[in-house]
C-alpha positions in Angstrom: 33.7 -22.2 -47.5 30.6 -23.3 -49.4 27.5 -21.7 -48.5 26.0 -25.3 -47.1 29.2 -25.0 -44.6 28.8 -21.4 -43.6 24.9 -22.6 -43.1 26.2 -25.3 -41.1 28.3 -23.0 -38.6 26.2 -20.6 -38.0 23.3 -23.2 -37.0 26.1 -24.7 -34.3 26.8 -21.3 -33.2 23.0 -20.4 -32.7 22.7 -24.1 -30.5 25.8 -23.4 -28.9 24.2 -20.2 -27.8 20.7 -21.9 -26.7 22.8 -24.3 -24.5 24.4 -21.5 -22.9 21.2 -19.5 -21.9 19.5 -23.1 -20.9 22.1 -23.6 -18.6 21.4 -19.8 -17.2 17.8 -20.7 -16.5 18.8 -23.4 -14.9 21.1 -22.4 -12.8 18.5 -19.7 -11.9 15.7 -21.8 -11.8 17.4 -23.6 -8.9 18.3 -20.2 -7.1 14.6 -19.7 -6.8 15.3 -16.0 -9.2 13.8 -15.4 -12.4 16.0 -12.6 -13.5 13.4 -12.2 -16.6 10.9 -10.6 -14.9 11.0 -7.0 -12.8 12.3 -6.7 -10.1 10.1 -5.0 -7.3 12.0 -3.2 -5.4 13.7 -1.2 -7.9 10.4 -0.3 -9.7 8.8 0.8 -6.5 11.8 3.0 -5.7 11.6 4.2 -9.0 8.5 5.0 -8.9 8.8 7.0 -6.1 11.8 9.1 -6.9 9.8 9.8 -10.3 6.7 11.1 -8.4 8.7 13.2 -6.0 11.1 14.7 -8.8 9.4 17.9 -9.2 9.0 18.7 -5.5 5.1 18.7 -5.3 3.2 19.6 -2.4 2.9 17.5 0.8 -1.2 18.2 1.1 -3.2 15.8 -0.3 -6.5 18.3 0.5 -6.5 21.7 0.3 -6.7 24.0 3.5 -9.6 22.7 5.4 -13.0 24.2 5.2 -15.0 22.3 6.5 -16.0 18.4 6.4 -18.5 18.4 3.5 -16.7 21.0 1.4 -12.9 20.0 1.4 -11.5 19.3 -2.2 -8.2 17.7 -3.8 -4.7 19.5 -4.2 -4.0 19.4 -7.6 -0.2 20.1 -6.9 0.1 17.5 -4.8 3.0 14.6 -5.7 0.2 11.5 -5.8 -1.9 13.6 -7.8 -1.7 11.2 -10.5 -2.9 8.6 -8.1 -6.5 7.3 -6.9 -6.7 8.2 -3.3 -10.4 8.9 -3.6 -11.0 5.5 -1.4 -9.1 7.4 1.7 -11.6 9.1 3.7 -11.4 13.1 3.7 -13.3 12.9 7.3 -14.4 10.8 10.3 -17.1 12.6 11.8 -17.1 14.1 14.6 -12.7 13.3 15.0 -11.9 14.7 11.3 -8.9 13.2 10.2 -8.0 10.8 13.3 -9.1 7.3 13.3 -7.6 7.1 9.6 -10.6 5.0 7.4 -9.4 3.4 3.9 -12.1 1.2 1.7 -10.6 -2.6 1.3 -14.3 -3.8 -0.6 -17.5 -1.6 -1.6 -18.7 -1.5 2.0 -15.7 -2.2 4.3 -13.4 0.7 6.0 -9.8 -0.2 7.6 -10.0 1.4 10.7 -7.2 1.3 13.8 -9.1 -0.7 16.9 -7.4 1.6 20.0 -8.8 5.0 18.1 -12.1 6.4 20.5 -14.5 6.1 17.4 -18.0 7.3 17.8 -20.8 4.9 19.0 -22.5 3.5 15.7 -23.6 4.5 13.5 -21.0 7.1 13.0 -20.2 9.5 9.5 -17.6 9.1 7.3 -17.1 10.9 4.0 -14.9 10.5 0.5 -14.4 13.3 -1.7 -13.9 11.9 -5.5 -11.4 13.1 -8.2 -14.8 15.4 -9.3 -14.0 17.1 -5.4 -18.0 15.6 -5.0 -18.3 14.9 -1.2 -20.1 11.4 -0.5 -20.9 10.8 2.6 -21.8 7.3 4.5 -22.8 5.8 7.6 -20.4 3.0 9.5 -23.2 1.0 11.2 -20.9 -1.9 12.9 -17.1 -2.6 14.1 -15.1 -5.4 14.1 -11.9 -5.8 15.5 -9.5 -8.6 13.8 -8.5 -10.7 16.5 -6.0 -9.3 18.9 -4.5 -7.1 16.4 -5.2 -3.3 16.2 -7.1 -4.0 12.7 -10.5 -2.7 12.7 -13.1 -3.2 10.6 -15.8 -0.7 9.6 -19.3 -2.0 7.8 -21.2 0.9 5.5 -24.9 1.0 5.3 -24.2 0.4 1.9 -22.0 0.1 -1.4 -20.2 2.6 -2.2 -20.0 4.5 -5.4 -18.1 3.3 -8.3 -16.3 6.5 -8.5 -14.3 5.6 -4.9 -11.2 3.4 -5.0 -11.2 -0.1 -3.4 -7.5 -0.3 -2.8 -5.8 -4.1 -3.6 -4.0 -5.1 0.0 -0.2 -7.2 -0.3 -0.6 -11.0 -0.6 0.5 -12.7 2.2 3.4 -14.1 0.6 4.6 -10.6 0.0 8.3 -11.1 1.0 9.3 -13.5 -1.3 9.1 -10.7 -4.3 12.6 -9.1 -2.0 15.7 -10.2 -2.4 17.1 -9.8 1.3 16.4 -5.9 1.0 12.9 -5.2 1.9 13.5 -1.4 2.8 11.1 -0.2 0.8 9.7 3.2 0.4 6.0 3.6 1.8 3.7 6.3 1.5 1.6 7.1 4.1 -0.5 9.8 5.4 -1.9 11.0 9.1 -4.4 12.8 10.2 -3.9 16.5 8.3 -4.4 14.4 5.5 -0.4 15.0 3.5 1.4 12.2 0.9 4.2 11.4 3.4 7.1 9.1 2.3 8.9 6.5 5.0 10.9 3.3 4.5 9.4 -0.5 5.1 11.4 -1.8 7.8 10.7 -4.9 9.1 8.2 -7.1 10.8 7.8 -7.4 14.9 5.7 -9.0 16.9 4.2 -6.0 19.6 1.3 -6.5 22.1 0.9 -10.2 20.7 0.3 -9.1 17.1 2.7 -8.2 13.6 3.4 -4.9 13.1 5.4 -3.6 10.0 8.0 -0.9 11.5 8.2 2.3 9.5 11.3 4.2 9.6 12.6 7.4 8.4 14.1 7.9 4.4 17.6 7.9 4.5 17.5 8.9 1.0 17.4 13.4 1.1 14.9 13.7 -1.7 12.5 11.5 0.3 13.5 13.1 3.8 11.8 16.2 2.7 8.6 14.0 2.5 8.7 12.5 6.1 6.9 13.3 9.2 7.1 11.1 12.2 3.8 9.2 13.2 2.2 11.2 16.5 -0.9 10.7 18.3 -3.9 11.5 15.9 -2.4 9.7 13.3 -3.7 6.3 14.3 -5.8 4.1 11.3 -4.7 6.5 9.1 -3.4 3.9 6.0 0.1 3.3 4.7 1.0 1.9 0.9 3.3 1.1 -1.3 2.9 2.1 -4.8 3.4 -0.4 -7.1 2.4 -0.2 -11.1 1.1 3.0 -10.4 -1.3 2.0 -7.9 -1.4 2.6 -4.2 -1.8 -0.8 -2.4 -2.4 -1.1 1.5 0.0 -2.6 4.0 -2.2 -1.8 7.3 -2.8 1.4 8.9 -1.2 3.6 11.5 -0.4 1.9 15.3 1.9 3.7 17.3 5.1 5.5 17.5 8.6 3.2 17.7 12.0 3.6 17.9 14.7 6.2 16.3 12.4 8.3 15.0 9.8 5.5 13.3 6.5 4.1 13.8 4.2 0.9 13.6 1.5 -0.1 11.5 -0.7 -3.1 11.1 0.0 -5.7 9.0 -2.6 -6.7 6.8 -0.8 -9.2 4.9 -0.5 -11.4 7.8 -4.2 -11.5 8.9 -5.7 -11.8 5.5 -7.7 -15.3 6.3 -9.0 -13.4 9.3 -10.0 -10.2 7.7 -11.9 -12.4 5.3 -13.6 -14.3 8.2 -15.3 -11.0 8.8 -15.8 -9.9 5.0 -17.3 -13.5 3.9 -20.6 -12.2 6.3 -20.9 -9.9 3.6 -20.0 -12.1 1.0 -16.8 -10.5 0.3 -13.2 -10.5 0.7 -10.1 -8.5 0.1 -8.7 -7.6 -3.4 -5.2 -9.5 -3.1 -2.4 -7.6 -5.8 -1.0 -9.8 -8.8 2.8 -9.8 -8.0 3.1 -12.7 -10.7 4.5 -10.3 -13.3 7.9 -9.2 -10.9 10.8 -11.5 -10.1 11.2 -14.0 -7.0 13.5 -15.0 -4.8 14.2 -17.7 -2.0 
């Protein structure tokens, strides 16, 4: 064979092979999958059972001392995470009623939780364990939901985390298996790990059911929901970042528990938020794989 020949084949081999992987994309194209990108579910479960693998503490705070002077667990599993947008304290309930920035002056809060009259205290403790404290000077409730919204007398500081909140089209990033794992917390203020179950309708608005790991290094990580937990936030973790669902509702079947579902009241949140010329921080999911 001459070396214009051998030239020759291989160029009919390399087309032969671009043919093949067209076809590929095609065929995957019309399955609404692009198997080149991530898939999420595996890197949030991942990403959880890398967190956990050195058994870490539950507590998020150390032993409580009181609400101005309460800093960060350094042993903790989401150490490594920005949780400095949670609130430490509600005054005068503590760590009931839940509270979790979604822009520089808005607080999630759970609507059926006996908040103080306005204005009432909250308080953030950053990763320097410095205590800022605020005042919530007006509620809104979103609708019929249990979504409540808290206005601050003013921004923030840049040091506090404005967490990103799942796009309303959230669900088409699963392929059929959206048992996720979720972290969550409640009102002694510990990383606690459940599983995404699935959406319901209850008292006339979407809930997101939360139910126990079934996996045993997660178990060890999970607490069911119980009153005094309410608003307190759940997330998922994706790309290292802790990204809200909704916040604590109510107890629920076998064990589990429901939480608002932000995703599905996004246009109303931002009803309220525009007053203030904002709106939530939706997460880029552009970069992980799709599915019908």
């Amino acid at each position: 064979m001459t070396e214009l020949e051998r030239l020759r084949s291989q160029l009919n081999q390399i087309v032969d092979a671009i043919i093949v992987e067209s076809s590929k994309q095609s065929t995957n194209g019309s399955s609404g999958t692009d198997v080149s990108k991530i898939d999420l579910n595996t890197q949030i479960n991942n990403t959880f059972d890398n967190l956990i693998k050195d058994k870490k503490e539950k507590n998020i705070m150390t032993p409580y001392a009181n609400p101005y002077n309460w800093p960060r667990n350094n042993n903790c599993w989401v150490r490594s995470l920005d949780l400095t947008g949670y609130a430490a304290c509600i005054v005068p309930l503590g760590g009931v009623g839940g509270g979790a920035l979604i822009t520089k002056k808005h607080v999630l809060f759970a609507n059926h939780v006996p908040y103080s009259a306005t204005p009432f205290l909250i308080f953030f403790v950053t990763n320097n364990n410095l205590s800022i404290t605020y005042n919530v000077i007006k509620t809104r409730r979103v609708g019929n939901t249990d979504i409540l919204i808290g206005e601050l007398d003013r921004e923030v500081d840049p040091s506090l985390k404005v967490y990103s909140v799942l796009p309303s089209n959230y669900l088409k990033y699963f392929n059929k298996n959206t048992s996720f794992p979720i972290l969550h917390s409640d009102q002694e203020r510990k990383a606690l790990i459940a599983n995404y179950g699935s959406i319901e309708n209850v008292d006339g608005c979407n809930c997101v059911t939360i139910v126990p790991p079934k996996e045993p290094n997660r178990s060890q990580y999970y607490e069911q929901v119980i009153g005094g937990d309410s608003g307190n936030p759940v997330f998922v973790i994706i790309n290292n970042e802790a990204v809200l669902i909704g916040g604590w509702y109510k107890q629920w079947y076998n064990g589990g528990g429901l939480c608002t579902c932000i995703p599905n009241y996004i246009n109303e949140i931002n009803t309220i938020l525009n007053e203030s010329g904002m709106k939530l921080k939706e997460i880029d999911l552009s970069g992980f794989a799709t599915y019908n």
